[in-house]
LUMMIZA-268861 format. One line per 8 residues: number of its first residue (from 1); their letters; for each residue x, y, z of N, C-alpha, C. Coordinates in steps of 0.02 Angstrom, whole numbers, plus 50000, padded with zeros to 5 digits. Layout:
NUM) a) X:Y:Z:X:Y:Z:X:Y:Z  ...
//
This chain:
1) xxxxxxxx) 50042:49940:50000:50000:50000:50000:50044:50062:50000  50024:50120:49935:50064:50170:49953:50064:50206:50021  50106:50252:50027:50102:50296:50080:50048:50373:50077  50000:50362:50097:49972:50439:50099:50005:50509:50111  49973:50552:50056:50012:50609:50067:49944:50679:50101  49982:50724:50115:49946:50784:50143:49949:50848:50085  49912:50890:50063:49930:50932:50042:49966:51008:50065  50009:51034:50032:50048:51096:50059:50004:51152:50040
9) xxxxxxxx) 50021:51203:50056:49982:51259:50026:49980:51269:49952  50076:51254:49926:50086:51264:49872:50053:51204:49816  50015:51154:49855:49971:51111:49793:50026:51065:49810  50094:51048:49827:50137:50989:49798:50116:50941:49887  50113:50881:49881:50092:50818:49907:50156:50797:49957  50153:50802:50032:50206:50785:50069:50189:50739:50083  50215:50659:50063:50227:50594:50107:50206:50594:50170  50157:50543:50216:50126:50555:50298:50192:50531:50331
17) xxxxxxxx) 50217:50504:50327:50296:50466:50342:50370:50472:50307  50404:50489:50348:50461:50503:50304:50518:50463:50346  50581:50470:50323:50631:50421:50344:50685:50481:50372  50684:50471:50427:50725:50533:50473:50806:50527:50477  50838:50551:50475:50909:50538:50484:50956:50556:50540  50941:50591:50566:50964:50614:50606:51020:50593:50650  51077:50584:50666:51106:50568:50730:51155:50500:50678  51123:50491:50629:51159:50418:50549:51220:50453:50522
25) xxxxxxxx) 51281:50407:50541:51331:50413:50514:51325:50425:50432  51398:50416:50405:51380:50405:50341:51389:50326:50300  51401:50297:50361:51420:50227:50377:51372:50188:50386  51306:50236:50409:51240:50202:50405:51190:50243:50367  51200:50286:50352:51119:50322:50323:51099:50310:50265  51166:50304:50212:51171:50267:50154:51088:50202:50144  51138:50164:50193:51095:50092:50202:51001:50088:50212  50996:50154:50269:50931:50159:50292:50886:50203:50234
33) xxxxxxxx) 50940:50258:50206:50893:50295:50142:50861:50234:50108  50918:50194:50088:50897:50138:50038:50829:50103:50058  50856:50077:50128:50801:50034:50131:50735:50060:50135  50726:50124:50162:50673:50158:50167:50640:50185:50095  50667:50193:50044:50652:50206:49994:50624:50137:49941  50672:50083:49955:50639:50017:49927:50593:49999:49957  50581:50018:50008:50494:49978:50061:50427:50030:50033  50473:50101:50019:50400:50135:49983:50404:50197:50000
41) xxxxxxxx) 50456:50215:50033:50445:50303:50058:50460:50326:50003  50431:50370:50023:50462:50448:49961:50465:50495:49989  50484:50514:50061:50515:50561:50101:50575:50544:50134  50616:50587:50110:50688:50595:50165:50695:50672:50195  50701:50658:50262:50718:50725:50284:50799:50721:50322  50836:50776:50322:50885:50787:50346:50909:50859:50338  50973:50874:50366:50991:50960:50379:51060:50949:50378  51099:51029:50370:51156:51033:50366:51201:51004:50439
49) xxxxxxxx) 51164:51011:50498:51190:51000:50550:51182:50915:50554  51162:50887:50533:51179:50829:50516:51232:50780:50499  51256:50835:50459:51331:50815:50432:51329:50748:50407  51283:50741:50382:51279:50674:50317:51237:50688:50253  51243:50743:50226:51212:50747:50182:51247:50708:50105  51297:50732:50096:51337:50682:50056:51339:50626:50036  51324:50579:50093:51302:50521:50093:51243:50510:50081  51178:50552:50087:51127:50549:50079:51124:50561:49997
57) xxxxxxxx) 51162:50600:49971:51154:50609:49902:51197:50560:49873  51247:50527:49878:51246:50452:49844:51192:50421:49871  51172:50412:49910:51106:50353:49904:51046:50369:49862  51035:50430:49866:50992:50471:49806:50986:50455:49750  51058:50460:49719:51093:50439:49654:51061:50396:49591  51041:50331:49655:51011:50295:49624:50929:50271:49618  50903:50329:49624:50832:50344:49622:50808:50403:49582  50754:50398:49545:50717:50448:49511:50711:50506:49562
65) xxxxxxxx) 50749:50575:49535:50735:50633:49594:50665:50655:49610  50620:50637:49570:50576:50672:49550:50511:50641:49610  50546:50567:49623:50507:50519:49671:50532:50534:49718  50545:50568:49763:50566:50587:49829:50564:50649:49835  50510:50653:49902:50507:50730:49929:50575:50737:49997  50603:50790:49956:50678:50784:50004:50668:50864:50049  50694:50861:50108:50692:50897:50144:50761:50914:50173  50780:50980:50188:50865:51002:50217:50823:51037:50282
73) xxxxxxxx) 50884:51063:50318:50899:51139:50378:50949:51185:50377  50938:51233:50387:50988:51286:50398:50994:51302:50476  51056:51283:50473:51074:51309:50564:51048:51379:50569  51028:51391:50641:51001:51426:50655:51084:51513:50658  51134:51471:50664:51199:51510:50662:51201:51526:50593  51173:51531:50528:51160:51546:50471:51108:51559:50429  51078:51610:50491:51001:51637:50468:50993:51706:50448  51076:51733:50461:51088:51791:50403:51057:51790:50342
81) xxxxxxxx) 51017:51835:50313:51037:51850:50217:51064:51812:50176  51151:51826:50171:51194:51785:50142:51194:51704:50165  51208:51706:50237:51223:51618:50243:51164:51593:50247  51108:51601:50237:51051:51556:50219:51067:51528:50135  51083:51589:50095:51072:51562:50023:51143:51534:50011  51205:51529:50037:51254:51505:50064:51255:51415:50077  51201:51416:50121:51196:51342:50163:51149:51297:50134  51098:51343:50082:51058:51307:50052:51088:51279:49976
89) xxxxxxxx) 51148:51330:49963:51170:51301:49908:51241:51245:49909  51253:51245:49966:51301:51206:49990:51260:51133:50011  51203:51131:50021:51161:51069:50038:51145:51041:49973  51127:51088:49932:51103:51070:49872:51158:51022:49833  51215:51071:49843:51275:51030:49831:51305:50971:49842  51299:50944:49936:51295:50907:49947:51249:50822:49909  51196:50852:49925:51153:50806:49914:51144:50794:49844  51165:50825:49772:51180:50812:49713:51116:50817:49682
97) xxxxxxxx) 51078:50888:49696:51011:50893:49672:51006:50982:49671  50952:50992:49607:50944:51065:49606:50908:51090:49646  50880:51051:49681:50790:51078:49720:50792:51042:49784  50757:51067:49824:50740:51049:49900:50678:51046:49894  50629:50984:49902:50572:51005:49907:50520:51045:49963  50583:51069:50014:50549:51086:50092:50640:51122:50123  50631:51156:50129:50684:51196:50172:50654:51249:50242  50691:51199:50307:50681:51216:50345:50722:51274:50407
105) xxxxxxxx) 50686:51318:50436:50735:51333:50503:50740:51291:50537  50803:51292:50552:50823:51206:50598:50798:51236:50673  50794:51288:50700:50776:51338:50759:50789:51381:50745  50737:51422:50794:50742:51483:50793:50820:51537:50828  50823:51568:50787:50877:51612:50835:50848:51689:50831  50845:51722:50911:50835:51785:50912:50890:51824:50909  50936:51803:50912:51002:51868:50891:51007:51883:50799  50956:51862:50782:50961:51880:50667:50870:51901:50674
113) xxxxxxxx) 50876:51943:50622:50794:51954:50614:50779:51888:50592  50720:51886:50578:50672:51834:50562:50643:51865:50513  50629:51910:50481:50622:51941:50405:50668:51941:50380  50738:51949:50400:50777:51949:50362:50820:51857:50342  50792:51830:50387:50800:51754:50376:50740:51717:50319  50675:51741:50329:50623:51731:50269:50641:51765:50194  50668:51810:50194:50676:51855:50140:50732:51803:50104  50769:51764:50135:50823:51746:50104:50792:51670:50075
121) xxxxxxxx) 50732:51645:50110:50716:51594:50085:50668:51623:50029  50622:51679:50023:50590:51692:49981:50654:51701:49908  50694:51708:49914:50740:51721:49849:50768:51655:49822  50774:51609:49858:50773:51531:49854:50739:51519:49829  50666:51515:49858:50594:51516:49824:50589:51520:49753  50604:51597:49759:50610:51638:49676:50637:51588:49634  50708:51570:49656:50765:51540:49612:50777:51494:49580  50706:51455:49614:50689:51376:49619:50732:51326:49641
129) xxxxxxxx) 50769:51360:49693:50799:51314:49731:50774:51272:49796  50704:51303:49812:50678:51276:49842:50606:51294:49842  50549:51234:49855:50502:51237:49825:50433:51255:49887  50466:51257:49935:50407:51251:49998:50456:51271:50066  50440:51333:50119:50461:51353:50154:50444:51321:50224  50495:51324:50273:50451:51283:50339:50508:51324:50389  50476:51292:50460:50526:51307:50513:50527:51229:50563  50567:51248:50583:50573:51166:50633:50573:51198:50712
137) xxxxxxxx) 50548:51185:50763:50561:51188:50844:50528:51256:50849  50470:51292:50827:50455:51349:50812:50410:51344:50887  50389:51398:50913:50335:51390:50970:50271:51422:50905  50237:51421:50967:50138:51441:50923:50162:51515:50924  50187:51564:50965:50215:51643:50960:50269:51660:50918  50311:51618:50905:50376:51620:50851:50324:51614:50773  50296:51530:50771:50255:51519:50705:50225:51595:50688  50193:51625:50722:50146:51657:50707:50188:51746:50682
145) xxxxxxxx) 50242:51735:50709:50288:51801:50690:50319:51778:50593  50321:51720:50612:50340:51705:50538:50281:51717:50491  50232:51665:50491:50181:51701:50448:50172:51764:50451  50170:51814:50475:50156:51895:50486:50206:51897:50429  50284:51870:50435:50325:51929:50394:50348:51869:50333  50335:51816:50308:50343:51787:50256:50308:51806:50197  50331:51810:50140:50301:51812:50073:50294:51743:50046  50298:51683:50072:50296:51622:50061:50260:51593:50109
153) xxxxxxxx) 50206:51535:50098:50179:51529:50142:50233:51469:50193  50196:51466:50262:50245:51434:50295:50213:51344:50295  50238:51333:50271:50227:51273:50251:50213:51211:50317  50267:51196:50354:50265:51137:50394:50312:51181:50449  50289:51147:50527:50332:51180:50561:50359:51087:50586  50413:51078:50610:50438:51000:50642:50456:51021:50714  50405:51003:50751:50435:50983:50827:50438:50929:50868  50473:50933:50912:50464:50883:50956:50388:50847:50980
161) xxxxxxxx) 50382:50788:50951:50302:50760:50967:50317:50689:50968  50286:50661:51033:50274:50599:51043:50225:50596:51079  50214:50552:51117:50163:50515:51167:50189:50579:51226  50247:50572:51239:50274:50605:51307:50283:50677:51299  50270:50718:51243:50255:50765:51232:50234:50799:51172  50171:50826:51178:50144:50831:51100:50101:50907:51099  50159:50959:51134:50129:51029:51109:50061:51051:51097  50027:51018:51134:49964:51036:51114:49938:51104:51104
169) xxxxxxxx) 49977:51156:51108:49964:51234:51106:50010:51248:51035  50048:51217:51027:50092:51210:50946:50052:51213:50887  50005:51132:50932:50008:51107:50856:49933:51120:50845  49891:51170:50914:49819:51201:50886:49832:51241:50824  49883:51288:50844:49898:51338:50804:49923:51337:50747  49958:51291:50733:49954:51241:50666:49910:51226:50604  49850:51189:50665:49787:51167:50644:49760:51246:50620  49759:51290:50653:49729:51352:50655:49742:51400:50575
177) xxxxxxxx) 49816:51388:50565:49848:51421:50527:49864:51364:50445  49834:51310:50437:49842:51281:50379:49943:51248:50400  49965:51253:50417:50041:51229:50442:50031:51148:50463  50072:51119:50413:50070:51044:50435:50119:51035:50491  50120:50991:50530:50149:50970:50592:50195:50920:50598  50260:50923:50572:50290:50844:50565:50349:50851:50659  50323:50784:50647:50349:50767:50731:50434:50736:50719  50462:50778:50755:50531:50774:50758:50538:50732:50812
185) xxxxxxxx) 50603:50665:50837:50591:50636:50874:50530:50596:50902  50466:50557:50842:50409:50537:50848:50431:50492:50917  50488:50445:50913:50483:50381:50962:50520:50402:51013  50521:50498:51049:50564:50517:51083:50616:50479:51107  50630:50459:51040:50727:50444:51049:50720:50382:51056  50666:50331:51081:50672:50282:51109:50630:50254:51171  50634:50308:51222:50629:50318:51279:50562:50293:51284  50508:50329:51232:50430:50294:51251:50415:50241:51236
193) xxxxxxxx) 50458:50182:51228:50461:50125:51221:50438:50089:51290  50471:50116:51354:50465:50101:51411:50385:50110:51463  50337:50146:51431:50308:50189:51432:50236:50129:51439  50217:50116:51487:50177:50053:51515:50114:50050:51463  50072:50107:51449:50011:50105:51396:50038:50079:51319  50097:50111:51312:50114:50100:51250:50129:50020:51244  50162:49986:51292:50174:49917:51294:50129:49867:51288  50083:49899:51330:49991:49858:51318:49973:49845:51257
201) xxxxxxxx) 49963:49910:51241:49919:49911:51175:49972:49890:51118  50037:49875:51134:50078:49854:51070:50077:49778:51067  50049:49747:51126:50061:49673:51142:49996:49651:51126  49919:49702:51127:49887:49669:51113:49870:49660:51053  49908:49714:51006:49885:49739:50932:49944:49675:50897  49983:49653:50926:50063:49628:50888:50096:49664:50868  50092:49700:50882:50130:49752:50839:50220:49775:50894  50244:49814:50859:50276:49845:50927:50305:49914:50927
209) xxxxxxxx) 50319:49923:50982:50272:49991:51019:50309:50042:50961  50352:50055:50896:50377:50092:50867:50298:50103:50826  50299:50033:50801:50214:50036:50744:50169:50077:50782  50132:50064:50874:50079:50102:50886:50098:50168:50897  50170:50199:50902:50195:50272:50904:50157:50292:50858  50195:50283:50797:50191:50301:50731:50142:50294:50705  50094:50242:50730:50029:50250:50702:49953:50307:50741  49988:50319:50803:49961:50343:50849:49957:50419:50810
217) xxxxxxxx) 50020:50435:50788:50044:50496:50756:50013:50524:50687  50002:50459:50649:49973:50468:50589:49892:50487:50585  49865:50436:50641:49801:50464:50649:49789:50532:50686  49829:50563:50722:49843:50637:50741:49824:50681:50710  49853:50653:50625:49868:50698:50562:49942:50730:50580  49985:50700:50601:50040:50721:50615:50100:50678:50576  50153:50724:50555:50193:50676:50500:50263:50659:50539  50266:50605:50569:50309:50556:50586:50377:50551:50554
225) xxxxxxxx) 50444:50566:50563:50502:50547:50554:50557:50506:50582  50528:50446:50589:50562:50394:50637:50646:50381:50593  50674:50378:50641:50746:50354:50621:50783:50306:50647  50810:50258:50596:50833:50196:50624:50898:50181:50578  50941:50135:50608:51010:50124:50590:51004:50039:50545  50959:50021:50591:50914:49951:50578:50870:49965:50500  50901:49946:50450:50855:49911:50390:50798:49912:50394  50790:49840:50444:50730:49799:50482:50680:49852:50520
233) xxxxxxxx) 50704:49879:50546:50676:49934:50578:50621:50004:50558  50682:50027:50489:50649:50061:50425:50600:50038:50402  50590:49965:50385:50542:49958:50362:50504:49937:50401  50507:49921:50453:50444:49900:50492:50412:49963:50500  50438:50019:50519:50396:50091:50537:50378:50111:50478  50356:50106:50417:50317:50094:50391:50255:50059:50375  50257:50008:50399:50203:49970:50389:50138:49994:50451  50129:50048:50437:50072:50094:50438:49990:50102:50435
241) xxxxxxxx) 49983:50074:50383:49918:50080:50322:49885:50034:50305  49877:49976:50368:49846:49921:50324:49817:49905:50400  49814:49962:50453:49780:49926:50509:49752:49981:50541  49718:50014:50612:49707:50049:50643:49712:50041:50695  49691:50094:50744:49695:50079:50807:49601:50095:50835  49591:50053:50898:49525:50061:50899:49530:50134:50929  49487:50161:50947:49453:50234:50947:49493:50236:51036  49464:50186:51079:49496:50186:51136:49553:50182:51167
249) xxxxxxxx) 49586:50137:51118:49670:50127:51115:49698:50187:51096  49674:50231:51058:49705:50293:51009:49695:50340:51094  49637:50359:51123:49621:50391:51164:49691:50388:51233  49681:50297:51233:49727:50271:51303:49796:50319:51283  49832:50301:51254:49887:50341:51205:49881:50443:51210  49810:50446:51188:49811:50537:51201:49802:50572:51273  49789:50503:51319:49772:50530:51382:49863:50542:51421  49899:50498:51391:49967:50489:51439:49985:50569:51457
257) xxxxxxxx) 49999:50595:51491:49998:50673:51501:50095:50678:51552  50157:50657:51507:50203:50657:51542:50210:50761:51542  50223:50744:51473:50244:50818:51466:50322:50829:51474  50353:50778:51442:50415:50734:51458:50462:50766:51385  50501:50818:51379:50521:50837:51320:50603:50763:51329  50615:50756:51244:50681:50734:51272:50757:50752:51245  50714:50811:51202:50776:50861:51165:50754:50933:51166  50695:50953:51156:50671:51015:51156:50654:51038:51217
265) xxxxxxxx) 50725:51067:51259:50692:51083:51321:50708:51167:51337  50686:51204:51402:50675:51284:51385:50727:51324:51378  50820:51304:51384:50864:51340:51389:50899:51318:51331  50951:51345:51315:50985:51319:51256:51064:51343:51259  51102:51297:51255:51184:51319:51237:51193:51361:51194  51200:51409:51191:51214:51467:51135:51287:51485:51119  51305:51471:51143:51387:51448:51120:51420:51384:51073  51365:51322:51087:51377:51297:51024:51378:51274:50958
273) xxxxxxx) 51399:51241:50938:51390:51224:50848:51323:51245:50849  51278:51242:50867:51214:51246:50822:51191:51321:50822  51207:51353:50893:51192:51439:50857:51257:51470:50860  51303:51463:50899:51365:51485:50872:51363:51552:50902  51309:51585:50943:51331:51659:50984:51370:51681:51015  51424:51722:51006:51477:51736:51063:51438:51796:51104  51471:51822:51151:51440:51856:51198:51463:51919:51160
//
């Protein structure tokens, strides 16, 4: 069964599931693009801070570009003017493709305007270097400063969403504003594996507890980026679309109320690699 897609503002069709990379050598991401792409995805997401894009574009290589909705980031330390169209063309580079179908703020940074960080994707836009604008780790007060000053609409924001925390003030505003919602860290890392409801309902369905995450997520209307090093793994978190969850099981799952972030939490190192602020 294919994978269902959502529509963007701009009319083009984002994959409900995509194949996350995050944290994948280049020793492994290779392997998991693949496999994720032979089981049926047609989403890859990844960012410059990643530092595997390269590898991601030989595995590319050998696929029709045209069948994959590909997604980058721009560090939030290159949300200048210049190093946005800088980092986007250096990704582009990387990954051995003219187009991004989704270019994201990897986070927000308040030391650079934020018009002047949109402006630089609107000229991308223009250039057709990239086809659909987004932000990643945005709050519902940040989202909403972006739409105000974008000439592009804002396409998808990616945050932190699982069972153990799922923004529910994010992702109204989301809902509110036409902004699709893809969940960064869907299987928070791992961790809600442990997570006693989720174990139930994965033992009684057969399934296991990655499938009722991810499926928990899909019926959300929320777009899932699970990442695995495991083949086996890739493709099992797909297999998605050929079952449900009953109405009560879905509920047991929306009631868990940790509020448990396990990367997105309220302070931030600003000194390193990722915003790069000196004092």
């Amino acid at each position: 069964m294919s994978i269902p897609t959502t529509t963007l503002p701009s009319g083009d069709e984002l994959p409900t599931v995509g194949v996350g990379t995050w944290n994948l050598d280049d020793d492994t991401v290779g392997d998991s693009v693949r496999a994720g792409l032979d089981a049926g995805y047609a989403h890859v997401d990844t960012a410059e801070g990643y530092h595997n894009e390269a590898a991601i574009g030989e595995a590319l290589a050998d696929y029709d570009r045209e069948d994959v909705f590909l997604t980058s980031k721009v560090l939030p330390k290159h949300l200048d003017y210049e190093s946005v169209v800088a980092s986007c063309e250096a990704s582009l580079e990387r990954l051995g493709t003219d187009y991004l179908d989704l270019y994201l703020i990897h986070w927000p940074n308040p030391t650079i305007s934020l018009r002047e960080t949109l402006n630089a994707m609107a000229t991308l836009h223009d250039q057709g270097k990239i086809r659909n604008v987004g932000v990643s780790n945005f709050s519902a007060y940040q989202l909403s400063a972006a739409h105000h000053v974008s000439d592009i609409p804002i396409a998808v924001n990616q945050i932190e969403y699982h069972p153990w925390n799922t923004q529910d003030d994010v992702v109204q505003y989301c809902r509110e504003t036409n902004t699709v919602v893809e969940a960064a860290a869907p299987l928070g890392r791992t961790e809600v594996f442990a997570d006693e409801t989720i174990r139930a309902i994965a033992e009684s369905y057969d399934r296991s507890p990655a499938q009722v995450i991810l499926k928990w997520a899909v019926e959300n209307d929320v777009v899932p980026l699970p990442k695995s090093s495991s083949p086996d793994h890739v493709r099992a978190n797909r297999d998605l679309f050929d079952w449900d969850l009953a109405t009560e099981d879905h509920q047991r799952i929306d009631d868990i109320d940790h509020h448990q972030p396990v990367y997105d939490f309220p302070a931030r190192d600003w000194s390193g690699d990722t915003y790069g602020i000196s004092q």
